[in-house]
C-alpha positions in Angstrom: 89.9 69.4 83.0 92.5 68.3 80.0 95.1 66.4 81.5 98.7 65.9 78.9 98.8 62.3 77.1 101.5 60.2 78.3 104.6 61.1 77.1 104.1 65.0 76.1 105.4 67.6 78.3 103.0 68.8 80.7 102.2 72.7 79.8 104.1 76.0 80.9 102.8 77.2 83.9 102.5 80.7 84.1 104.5 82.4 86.8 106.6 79.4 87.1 110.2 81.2 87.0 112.5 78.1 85.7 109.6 77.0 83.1 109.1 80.6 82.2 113.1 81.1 82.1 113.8 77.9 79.9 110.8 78.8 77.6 112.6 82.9 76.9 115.7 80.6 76.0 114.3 78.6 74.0 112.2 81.4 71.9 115.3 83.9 71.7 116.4 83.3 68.3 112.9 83.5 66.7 111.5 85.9 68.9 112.3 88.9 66.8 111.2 87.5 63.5 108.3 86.2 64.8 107.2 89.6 66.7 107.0 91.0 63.6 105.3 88.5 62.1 102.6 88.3 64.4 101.7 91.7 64.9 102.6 92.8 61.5 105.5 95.4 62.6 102.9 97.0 65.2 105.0 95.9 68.5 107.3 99.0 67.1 104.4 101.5 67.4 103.1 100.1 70.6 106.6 100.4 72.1 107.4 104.1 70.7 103.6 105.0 72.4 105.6 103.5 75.8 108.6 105.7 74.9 106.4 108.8 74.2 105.1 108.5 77.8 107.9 107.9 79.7 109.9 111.5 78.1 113.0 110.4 78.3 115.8 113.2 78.3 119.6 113.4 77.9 121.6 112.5 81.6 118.6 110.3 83.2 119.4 106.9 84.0 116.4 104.4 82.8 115.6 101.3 83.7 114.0 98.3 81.1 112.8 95.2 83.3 112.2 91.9 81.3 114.0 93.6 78.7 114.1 90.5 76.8 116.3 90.8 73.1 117.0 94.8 74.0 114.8 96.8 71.2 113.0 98.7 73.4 116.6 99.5 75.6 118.5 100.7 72.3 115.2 102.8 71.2 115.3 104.4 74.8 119.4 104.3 74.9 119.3 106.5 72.1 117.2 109.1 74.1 119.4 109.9 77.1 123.0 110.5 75.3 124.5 113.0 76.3 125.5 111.8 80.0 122.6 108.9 80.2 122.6 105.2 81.1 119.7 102.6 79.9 120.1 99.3 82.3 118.4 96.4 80.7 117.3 93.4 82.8 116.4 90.2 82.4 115.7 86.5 84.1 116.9 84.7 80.8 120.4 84.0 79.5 120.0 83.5 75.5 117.8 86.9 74.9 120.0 89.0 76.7 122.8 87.6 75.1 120.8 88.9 71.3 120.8 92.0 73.3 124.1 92.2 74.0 124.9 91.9 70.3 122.6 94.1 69.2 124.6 96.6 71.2 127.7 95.9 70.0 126.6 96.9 66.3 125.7 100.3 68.0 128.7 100.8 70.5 127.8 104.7 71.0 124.8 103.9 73.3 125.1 103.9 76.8 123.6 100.8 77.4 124.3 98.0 79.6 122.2 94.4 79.6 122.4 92.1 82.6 120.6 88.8 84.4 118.3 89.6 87.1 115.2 89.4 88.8 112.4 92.2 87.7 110.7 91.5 91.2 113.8 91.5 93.3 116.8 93.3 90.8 119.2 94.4 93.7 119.3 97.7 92.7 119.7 101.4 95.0 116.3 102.5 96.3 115.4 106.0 93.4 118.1 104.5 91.1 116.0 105.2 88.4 114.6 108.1 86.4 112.4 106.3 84.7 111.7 102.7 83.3 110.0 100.7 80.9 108.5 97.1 81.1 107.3 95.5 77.8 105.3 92.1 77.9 106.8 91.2 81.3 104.6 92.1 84.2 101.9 89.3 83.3 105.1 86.7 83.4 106.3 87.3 86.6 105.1 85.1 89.7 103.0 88.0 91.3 102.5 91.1 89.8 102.2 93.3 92.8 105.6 92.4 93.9 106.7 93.0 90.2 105.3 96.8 90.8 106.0 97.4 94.4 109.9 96.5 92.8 109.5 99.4 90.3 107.8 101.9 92.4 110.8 101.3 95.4 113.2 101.5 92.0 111.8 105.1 90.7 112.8 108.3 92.0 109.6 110.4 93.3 108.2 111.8 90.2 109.8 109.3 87.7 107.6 108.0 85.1 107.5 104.2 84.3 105.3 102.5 81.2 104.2 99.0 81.6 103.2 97.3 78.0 101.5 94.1 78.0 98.5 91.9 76.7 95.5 93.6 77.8 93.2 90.9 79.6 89.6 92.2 78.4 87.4 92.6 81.5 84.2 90.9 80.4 85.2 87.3 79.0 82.3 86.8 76.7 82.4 90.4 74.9 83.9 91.0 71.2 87.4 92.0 71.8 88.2 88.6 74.2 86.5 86.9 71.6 88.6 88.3 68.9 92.2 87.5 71.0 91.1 84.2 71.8 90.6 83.9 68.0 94.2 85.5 67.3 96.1 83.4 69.8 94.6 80.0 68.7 93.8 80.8 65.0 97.2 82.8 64.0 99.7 82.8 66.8 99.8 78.9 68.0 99.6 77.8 63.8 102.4 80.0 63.3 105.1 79.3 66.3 103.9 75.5 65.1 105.7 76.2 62.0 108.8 77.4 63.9 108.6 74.4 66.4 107.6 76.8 69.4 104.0 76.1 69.9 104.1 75.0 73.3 105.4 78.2 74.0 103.2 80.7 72.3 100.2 78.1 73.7 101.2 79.5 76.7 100.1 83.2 75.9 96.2 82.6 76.7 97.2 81.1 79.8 99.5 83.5 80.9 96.2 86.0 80.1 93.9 83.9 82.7 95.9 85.1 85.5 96.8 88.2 84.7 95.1 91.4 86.1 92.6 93.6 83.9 93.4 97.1 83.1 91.4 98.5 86.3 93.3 95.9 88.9 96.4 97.2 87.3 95.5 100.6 88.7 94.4 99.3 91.6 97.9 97.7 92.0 99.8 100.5 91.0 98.1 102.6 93.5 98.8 99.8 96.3 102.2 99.9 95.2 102.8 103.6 96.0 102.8 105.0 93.2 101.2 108.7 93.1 99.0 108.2 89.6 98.0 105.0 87.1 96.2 104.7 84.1 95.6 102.0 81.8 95.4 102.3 78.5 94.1 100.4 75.6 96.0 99.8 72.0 95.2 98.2 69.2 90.9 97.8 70.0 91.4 96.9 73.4 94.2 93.8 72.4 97.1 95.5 74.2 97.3 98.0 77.2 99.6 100.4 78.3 99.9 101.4 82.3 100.9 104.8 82.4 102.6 105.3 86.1 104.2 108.3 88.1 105.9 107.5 91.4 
């Protein structure tokens, strides 16, 4: 066990809502940039698969939980005009304040960003027609509650897509050998350059806990929702849940 030297901040505990809140903050104005960077533009192709699935149409209202600086909300805000609504959610302050500015530049979409709880949002029962969650299910402090909350917000037959991290299910096989190799070798040096290593350090551990592809399902399915499938992007680096309430 490795144990923080006096006087360093102990690490970010994943699924620790203020640590995980302060560290959004803290990344919000590099965050973008630095998306890009890392996956060389492919978070934009990965997100448009999650679009693709979900269909949306003109009049639905979606949601977007975790919704983080509001890319994926505009891309999807674009989708339901005439008549539509895209509500974007999010536990931390400064990313959906980027958000908020992003949509300001693009008045015309019917788009509205606010602070709240993906696990616990407050929303109708069915408010939703659809909804998107991108690289926030493996943050929250359980999961299951994160997906029972966005079964109870889907109408029955609404469609929701749940990108994230895919944690490989055998530990010692090529493709978890290859992310650990990513994360340490080429995301942690480069968030060092931008002073945020401690938080992108906290990606493999954030991985540990979270569920493989086939608990997912078996989630989903707990959850109430009527079909799951998880699928695999980029060799088996990222995963997509596919869901219908």
């Amino acid at each position: 066990m490795r144990f923080p030297c006096p006087g360093m901040p102990a690490p970010i505990q994943p699924g620790d809502p203020e640590q995980v809140r302060d560290l959004f903050d803290r990344i919000a104005p590099a965050y973008d940039r630095l998306n890009d960077l890392l996956s060389l533009g492919l978070h934009r192709i990965w997100k448009r698969q999650a679009v693709a699935w979900l269909a949306p149409r003109p009049g639905e209202r979606l949601l977007d939980l975790c919704c983080g600086t509001g890319d994926l909300a505009l891309l999807l805000a674009e989708k339901v005009r005439p008549g539509g609504l895209v509500l974007g959610l999010d536990a931390a302050a400064a990313p959906l304040e980027r958000a908020r500015q992003r949509a300001r530049c693009q008045p015309w979409l019917p788009v509205e960003f606010r602070q709240g709880d993906a696990a616990a949002t407050g929303l109708a029962e069915g408010w939703a027609d659809g909804a998107v969650m991108a690289y926030g299910l493996r943050n929250l402090p359980d999961p299951a509650e994160g997906l029972r909350e966005l079964r109870r917000l889907l109408r029955s037959g609404g469609r929701a897509a749940v990108l994230d991290f895919n944690r490989p299910a055998d530990a010692q096989g090529t493709a978890a050998a290859f992310q650990r190799f990513y994360l340490r070798r080429l995301v942690v040096p480069l968030a060092r350059q931008a002073g945020l290593e401690d938080q992108y350090a906290y990606l493999e551990r954030s991985l540990e806990r979270f569920p493989t592809g086939a608990e997912q399902q078996e989630l989903a399915h707990a959850a109430g929702f009527s079909q799951a499938r998880h699928r695999l992007l980029a060799g088996g680096q990222m995963g997509l849940l596919e869901l219908i309430a």
